[in-house]
C-alpha positions in Angstrom: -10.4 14.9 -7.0 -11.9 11.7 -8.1 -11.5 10.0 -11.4 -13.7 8.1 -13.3 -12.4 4.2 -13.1 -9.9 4.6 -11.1 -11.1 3.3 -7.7 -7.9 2.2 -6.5 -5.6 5.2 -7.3 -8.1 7.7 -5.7 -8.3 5.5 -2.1 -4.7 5.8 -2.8 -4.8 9.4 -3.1 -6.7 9.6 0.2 -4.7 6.9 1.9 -1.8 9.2 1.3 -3.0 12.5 2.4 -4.8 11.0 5.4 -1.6 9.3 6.4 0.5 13.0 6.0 -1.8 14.5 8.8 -2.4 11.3 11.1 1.4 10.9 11.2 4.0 13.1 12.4 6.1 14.4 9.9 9.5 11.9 10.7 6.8 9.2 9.1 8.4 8.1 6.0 5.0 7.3 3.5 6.2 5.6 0.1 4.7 4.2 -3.3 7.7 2.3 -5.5 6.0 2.5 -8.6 6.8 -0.9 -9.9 5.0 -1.3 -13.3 5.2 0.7 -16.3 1.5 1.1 -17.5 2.1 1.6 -21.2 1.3 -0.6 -23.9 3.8 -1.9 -26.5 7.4 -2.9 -27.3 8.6 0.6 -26.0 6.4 -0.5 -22.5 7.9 -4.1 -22.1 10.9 -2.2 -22.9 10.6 0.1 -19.6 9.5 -2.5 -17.9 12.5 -5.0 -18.0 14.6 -2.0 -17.1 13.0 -1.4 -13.9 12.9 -5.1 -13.1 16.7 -5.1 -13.6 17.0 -2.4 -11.3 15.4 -4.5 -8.8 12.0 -3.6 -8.7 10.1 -6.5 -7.3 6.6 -8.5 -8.4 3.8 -7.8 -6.0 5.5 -5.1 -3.8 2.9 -3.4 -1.6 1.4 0.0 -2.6 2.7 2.0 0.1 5.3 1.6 2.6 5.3 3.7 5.9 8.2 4.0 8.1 8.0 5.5 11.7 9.5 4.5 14.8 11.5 1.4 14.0 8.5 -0.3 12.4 7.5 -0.7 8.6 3.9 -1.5 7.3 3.1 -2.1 4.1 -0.3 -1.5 3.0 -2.1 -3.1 -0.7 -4.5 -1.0 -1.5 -7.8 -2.6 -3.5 -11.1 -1.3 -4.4 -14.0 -3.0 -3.0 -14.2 -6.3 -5.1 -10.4 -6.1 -6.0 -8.6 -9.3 -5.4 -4.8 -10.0 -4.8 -2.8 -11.4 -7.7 -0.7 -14.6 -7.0 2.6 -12.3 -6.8 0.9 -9.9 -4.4 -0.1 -12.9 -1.8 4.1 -14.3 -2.1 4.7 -10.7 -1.3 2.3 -10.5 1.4 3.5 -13.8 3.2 7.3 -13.1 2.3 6.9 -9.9 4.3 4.8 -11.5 7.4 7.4 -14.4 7.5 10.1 -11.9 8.1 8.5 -10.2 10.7 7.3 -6.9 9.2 3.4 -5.8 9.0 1.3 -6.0 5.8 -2.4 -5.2 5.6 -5.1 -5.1 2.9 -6.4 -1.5 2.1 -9.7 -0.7 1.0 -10.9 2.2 2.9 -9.6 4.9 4.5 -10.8 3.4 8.0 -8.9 0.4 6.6 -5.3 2.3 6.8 -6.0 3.7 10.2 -7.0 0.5 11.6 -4.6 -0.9 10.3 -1.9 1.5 11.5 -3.5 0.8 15.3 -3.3 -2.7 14.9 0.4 -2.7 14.7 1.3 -0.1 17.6 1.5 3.2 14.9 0.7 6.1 16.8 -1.1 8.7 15.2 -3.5 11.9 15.5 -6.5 10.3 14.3 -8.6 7.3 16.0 -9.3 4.6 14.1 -13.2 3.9 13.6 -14.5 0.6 15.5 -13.3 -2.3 13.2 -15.1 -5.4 12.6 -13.7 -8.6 12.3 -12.3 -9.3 8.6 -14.9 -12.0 6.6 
């Protein structure tokens, strides 16, 4: 079901149903939700809680899990951009070794499932290089 103005968490959405049928059920598919979205003193409140219980600025979307490897995917709408935290995250994960890859369609997630040896149920579309 789509929602109005919520571009990101419906590809989401998709991302993780698409990923429960292209991967075999040992696949581990996570989302740490690592912000507290309401407003306020009672908000901030929530939100230094979780921070103290290590969650971590710019941590990826989704994480998947199969096979000894771990991807991590950020998942934008079409003209959505990275925040400064998301890129340290991005090249703190790279520089240890691990995949990472920019999400905005559902092509997006297979390909980029392929492009790091993943195997799954589903071919990836023809991908074309990144602008």
């Amino acid at each position: 079901m789509k929602r109005r103005g919520t571009p990101e968490a419906d590809l989401q959405r998709a991302v993780v149903q698409a990923l429960r049928i292209a991967l075999p059920r040992t696949a581990i598919i996570h989302h740490c939700a690592n912000e507290v979205t309401e407003a306020g003193p009672r908000g901030a409140k929530r939100q230094a809680i979780l921070v103290g219980m290590g969650v971590h600025a710019g941590f990826a979307d989704l994480m998947v899990i199969f096979d000894g490897r771990i991807l991590f995917l950020e998942l934008k709408a079409p003209k959505g951009r990275l925040l400064p935290e998301q890129e340290a995250f991005r090249d703190a994960v790279q520089a240890q070794g691990f995949g990472w890859a920019l999400v905005r369609s559902l092509d997006d997630a297979l390909g980029a499932l392929a492009d790091r040896g993943f195997t799954t149920r589903i071919a990836p579309a023809l991908r074309r290089p990144a602008p």
